[in-house]
MMTF fields as JSON, N, C-alpha, C and O atoms, coordinates in Angstrom:
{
  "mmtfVersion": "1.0.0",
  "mmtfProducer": "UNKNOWN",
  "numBonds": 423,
  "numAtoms": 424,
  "numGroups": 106,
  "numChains": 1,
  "numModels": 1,
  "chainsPerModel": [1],
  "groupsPerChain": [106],
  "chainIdList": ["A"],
  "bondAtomList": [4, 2, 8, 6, 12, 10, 16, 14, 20, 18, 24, 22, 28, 26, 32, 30, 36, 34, 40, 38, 44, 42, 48, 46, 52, 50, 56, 54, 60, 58, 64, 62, 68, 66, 72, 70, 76, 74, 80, 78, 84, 82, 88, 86, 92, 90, 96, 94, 100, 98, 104, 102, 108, 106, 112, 110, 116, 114, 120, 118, 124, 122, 128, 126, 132, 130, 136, 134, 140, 138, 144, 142, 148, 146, 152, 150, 156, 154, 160, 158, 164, 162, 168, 166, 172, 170, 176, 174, 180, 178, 184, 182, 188, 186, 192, 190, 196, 194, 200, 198, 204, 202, 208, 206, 212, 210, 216, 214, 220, 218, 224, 222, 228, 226, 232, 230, 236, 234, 240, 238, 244, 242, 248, 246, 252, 250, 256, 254, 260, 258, 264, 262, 268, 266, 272, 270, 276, 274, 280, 278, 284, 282, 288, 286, 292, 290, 296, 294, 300, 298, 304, 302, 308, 306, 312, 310, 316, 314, 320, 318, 324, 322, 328, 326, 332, 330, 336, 334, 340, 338, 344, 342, 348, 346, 352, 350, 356, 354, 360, 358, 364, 362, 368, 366, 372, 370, 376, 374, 380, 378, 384, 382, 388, 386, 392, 390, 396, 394, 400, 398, 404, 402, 408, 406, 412, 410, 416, 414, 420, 418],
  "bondOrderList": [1, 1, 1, 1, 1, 1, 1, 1, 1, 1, 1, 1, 1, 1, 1, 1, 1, 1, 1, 1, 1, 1, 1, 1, 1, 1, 1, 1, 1, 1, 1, 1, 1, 1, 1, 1, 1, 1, 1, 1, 1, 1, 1, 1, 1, 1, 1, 1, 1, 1, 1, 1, 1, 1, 1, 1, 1, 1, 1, 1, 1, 1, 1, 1, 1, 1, 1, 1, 1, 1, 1, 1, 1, 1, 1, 1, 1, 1, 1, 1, 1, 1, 1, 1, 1, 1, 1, 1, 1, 1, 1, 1, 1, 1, 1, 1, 1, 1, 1, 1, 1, 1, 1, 1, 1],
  "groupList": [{"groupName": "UNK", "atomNameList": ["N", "CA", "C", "O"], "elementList": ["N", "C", "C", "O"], "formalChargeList": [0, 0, 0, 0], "bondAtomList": [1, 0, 2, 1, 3, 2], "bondOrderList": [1, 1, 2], "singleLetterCode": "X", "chemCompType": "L-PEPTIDE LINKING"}],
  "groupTypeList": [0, 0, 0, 0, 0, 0, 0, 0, 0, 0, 0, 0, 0, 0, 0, 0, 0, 0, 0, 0, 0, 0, 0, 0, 0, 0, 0, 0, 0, 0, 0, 0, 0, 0, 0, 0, 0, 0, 0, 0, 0, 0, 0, 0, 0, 0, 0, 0, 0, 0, 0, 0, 0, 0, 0, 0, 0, 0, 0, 0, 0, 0, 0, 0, 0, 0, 0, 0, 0, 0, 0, 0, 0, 0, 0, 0, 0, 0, 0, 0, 0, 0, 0, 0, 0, 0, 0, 0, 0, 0, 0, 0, 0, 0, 0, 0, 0, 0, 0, 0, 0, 0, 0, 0, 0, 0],
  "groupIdList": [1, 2, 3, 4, 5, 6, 7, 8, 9, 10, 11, 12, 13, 14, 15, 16, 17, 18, 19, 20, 21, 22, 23, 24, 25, 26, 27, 28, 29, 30, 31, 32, 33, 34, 35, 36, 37, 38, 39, 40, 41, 42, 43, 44, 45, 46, 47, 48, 49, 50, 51, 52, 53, 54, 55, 56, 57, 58, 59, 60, 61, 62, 63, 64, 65, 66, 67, 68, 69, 70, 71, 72, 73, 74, 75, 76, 77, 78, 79, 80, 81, 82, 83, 84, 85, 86, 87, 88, 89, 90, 91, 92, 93, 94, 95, 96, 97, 98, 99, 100, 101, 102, 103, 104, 105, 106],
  "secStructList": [7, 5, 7, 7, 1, 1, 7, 7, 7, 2, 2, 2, 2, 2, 2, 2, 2, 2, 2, 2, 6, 6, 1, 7, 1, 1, 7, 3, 3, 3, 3, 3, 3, 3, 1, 7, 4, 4, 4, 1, 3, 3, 3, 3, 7, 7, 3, 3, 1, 7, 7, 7, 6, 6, 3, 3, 3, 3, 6, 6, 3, 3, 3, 3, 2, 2, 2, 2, 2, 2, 2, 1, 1, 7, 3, 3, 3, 3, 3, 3, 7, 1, 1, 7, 3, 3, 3, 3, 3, 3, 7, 1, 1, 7, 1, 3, 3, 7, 6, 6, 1, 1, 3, 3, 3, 7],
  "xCoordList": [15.343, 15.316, 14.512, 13.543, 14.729, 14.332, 13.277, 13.552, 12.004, 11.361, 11.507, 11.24, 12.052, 12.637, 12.163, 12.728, 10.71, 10.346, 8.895, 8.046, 8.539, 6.951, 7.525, 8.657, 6.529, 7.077, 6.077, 5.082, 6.634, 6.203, 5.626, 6.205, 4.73, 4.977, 4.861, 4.38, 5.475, 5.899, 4.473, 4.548, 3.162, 1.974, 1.871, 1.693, 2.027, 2.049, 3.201, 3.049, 4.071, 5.449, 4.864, 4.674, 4.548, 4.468, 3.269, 3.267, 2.272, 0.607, 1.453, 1.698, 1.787, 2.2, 3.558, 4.067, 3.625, 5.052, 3.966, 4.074, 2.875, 2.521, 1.601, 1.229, 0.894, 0.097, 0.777, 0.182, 2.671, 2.836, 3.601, 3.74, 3.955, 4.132, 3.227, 3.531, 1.872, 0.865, 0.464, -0.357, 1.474, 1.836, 2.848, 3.703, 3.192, 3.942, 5.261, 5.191, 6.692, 7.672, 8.381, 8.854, 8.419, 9.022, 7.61, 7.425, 6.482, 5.397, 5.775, 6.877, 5.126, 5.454, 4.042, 3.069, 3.945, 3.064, 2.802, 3.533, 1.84, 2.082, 1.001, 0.142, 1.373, 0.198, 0.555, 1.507, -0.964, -0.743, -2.145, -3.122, -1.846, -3.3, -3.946, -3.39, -5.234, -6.014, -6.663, -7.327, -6.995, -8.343, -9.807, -10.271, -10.265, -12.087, -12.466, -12.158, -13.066, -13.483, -14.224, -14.129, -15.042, -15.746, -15.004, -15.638, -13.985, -13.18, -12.166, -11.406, -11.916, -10.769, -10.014, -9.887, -9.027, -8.709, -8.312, -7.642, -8.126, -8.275, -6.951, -6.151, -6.633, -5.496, -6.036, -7.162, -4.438, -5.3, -4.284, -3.172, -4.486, -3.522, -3.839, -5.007, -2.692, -2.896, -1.55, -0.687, -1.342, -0.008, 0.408, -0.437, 1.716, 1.873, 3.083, 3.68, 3.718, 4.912, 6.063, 7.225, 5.758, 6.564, 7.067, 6.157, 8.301, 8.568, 8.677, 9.299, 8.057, 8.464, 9.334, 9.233, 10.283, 11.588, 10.898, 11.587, 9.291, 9.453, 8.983, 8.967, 8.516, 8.907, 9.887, 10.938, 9.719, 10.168, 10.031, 8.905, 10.815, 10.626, 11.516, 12.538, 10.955, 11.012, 10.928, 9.836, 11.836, 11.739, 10.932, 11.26, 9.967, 8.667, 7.565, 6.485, 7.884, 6.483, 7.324, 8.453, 6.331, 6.327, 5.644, 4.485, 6.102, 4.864, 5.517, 6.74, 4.297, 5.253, 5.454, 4.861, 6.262, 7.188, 5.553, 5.418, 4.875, 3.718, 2.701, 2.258, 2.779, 2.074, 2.929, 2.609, 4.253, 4.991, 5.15, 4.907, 5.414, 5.315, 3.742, 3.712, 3.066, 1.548, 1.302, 0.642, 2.439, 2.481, 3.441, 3.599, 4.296, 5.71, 5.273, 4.662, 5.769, 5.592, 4.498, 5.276, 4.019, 2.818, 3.173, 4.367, 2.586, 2.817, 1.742, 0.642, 2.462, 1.588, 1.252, 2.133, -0.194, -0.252, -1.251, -1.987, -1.329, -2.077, -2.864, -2.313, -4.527, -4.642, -6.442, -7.466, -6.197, -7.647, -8.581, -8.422, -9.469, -10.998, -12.068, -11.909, -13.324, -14.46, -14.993, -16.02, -14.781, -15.296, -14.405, -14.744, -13.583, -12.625, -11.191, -10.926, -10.053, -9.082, -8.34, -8.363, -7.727, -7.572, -6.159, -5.642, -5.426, -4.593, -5.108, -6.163, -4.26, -4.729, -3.223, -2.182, -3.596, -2.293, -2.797, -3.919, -2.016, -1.417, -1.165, 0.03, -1.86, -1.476, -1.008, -1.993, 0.066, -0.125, -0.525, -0.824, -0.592, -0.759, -1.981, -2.373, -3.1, -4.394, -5.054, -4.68, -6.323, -6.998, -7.827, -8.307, -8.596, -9.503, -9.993, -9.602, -10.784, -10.808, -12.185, -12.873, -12.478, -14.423, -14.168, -13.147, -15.541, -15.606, -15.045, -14.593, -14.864, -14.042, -12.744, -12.13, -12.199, -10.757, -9.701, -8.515, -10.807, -10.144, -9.986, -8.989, -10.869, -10.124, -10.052, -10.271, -9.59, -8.882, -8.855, -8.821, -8.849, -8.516, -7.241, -6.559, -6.472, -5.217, -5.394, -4.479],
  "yCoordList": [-1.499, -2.514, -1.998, -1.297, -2.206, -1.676, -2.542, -3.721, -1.949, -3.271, -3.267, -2.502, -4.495, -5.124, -5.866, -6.082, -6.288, -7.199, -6.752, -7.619, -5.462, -4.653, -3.777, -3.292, -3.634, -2.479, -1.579, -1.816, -0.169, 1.229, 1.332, 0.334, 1.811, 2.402, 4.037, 4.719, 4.448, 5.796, 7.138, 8.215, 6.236, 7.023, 6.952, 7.922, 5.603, 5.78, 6.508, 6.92, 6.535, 7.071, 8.79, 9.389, 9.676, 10.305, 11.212, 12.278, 10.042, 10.504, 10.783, 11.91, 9.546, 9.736, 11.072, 11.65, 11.061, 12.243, 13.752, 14.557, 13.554, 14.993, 14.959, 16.109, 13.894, 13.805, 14.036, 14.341, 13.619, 13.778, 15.325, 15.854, 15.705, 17.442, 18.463, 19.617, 17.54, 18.838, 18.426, 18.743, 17.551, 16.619, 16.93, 17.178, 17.055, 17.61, 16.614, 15.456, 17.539, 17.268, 16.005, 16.158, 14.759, 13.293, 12.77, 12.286, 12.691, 12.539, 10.97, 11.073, 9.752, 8.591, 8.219, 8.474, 7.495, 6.953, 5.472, 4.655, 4.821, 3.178, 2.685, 3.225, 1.867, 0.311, -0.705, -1.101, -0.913, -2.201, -3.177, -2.939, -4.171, -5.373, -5.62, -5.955, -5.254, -5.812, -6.646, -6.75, -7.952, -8.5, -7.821, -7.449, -7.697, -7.401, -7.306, -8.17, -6.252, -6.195, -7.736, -8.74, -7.489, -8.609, -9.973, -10.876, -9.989, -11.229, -11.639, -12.498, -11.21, -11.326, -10.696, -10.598, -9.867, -9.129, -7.898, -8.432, -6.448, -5.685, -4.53, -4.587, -3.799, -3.195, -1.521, -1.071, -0.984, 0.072, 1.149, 0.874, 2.358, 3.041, 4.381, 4.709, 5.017, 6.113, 6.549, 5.955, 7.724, 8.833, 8.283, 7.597, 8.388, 8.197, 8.662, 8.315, 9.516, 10.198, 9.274, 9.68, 8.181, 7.241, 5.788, 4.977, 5.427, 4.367, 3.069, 3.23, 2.053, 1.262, 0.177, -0.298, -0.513, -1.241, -2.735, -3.506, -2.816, -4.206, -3.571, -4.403, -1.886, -1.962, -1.624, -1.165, -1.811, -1.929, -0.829, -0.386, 0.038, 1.523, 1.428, 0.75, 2.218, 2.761, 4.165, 4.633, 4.765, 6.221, 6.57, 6.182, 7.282, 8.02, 6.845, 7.079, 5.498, 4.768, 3.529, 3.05, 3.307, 2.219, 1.099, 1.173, 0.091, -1.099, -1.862, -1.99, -2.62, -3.489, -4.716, -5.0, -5.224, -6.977, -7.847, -8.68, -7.595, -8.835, -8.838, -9.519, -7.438, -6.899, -7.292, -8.022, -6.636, -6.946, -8.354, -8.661, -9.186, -10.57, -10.684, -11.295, -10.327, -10.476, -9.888, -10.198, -8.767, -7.816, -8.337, -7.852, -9.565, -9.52, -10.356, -11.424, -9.567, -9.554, -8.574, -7.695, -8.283, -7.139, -5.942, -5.647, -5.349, -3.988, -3.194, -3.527, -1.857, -0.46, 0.367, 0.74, 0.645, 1.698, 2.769, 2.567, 3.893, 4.845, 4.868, 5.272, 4.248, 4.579, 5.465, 5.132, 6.788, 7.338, 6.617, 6.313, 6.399, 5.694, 6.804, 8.02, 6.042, 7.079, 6.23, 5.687, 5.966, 5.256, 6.35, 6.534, 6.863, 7.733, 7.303, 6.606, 8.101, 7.674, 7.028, 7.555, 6.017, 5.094, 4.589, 4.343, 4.395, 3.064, 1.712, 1.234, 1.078, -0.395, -0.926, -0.456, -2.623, -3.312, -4.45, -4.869, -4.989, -6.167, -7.507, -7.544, -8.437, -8.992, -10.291, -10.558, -11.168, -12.508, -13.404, -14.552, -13.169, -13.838, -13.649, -14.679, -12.995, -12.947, -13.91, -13.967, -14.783, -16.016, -15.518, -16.188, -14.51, -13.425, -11.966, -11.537, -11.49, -10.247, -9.412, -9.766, -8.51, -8.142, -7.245, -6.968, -6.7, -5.695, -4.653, -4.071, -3.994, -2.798, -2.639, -1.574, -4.078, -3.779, -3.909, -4.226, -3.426, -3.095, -4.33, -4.471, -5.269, -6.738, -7.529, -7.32, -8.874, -10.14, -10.828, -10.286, -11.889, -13.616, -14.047, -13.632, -15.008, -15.673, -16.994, -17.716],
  "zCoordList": [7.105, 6.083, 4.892, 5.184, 3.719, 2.508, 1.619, 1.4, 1.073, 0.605, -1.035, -1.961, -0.86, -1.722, -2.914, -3.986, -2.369, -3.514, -3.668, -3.876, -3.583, -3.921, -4.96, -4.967, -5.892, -7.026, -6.556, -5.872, -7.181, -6.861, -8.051, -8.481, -9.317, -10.21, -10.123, -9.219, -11.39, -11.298, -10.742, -10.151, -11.383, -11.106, -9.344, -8.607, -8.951, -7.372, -6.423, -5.273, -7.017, -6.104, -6.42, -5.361, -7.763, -7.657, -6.634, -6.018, -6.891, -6.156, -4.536, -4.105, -3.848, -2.624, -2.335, -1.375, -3.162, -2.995, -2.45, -1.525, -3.659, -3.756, -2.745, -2.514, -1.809, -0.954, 0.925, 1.959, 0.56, 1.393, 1.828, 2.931, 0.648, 0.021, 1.212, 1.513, 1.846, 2.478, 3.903, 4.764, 3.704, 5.5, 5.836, 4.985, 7.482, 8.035, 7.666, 7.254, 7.982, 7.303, 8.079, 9.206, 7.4, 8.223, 8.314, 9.431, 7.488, 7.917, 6.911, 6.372, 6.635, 5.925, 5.507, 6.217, 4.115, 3.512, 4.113, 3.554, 5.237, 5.452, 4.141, 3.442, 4.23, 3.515, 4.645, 5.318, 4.421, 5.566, 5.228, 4.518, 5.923, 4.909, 6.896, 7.943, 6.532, 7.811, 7.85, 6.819, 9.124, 8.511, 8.401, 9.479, 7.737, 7.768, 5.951, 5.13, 5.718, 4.062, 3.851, 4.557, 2.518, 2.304, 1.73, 1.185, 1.872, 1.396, 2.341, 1.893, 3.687, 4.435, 4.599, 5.82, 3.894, 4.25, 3.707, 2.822, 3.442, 3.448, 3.101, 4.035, 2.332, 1.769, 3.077, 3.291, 3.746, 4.252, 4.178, 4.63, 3.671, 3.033, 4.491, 4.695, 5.364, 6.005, 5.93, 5.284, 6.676, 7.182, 8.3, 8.876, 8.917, 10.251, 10.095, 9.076, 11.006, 11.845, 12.251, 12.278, 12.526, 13.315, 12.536, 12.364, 12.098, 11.747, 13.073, 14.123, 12.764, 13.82, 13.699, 12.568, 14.508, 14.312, 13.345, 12.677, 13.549, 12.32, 10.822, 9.915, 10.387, 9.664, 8.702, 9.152, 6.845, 6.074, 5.48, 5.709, 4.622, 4.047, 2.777, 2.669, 1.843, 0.844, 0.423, 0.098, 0.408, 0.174, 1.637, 2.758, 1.325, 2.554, 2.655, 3.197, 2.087, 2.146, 3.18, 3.076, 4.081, 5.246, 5.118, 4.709, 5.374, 5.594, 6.601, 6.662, 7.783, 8.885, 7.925, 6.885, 8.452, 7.961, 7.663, 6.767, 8.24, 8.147, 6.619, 5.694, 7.27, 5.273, 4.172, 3.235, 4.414, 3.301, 3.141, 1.974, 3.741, 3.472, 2.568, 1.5, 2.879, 2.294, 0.451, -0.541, 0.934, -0.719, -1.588, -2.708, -1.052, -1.885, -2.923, -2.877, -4.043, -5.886, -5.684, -6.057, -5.575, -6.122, -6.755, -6.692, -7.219, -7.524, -6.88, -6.44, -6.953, -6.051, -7.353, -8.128, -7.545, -8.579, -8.199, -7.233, -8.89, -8.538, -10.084, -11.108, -9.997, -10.951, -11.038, -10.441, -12.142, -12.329, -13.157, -14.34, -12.492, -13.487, -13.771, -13.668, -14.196, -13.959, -12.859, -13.266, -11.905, -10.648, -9.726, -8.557, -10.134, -9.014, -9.538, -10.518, -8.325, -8.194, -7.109, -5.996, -7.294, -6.201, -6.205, -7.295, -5.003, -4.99, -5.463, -5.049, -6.412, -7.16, -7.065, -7.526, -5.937, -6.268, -6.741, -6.455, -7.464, -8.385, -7.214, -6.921, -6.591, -5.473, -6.457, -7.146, -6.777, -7.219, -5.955, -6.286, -4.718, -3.54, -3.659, -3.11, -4.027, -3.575, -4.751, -5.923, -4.025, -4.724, -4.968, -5.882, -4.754, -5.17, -4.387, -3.301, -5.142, -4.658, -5.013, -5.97, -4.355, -4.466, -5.373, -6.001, -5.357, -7.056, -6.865, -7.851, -5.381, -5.033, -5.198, -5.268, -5.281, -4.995, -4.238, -4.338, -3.097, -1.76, -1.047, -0.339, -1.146, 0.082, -0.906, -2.099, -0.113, -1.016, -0.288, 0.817, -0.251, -0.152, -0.102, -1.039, 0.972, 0.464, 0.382, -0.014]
}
């Protein structure tokens, strides 16, 4: 099944391309939302080898059905700061979110 209603932008499709370029070959980009982080819950970006039957894929990037329900309208971006460089999504589902970034609220 194909995900359908998360946008990629071009800075993120490319970052993950070139990250997965030095991972073994069939290797996949997941996102997935956990609970913990200081607001509930938590954006968590790793590699994994294995697609599983609930999830959803895009090109080399994976997410299970539960996340994506959690991400749908968002956007995926890859963006450089002087804080670093990071994955940054766009959640309209999230009611807030900590100074990192990284967790959120529904």
């Amino acid at each position: 099944m194909m995900i359908k209603e998360i946008k990629f932008t071009n800075n993120a499709l490319k970052h993950i391309s070139e990250m997965l370029s030095k991972k073994n070959k069939g290797s996949f980009f997941r996102i997935a939302i956990k609970g913990g982080g200081c607001s509930g819950f938590q954006y968590d970006f790793s590699f994994d080898n294995k697609q599983e039957d609930d999830d959803l894929r895009h090109e080399n990037i994976i997410i299970d059905k539960k996340s994506a329900d959690l991400l749908k309208g968002s956007e995926v971006d890859y963006v450089e700061e002087l804080i670093g460089e990071n994955f940054k999504i766009n959640n309209p589902q999230s009611k807030s979110s900590c100074g990192c970034g990284v967790s959120f609220s529904l």
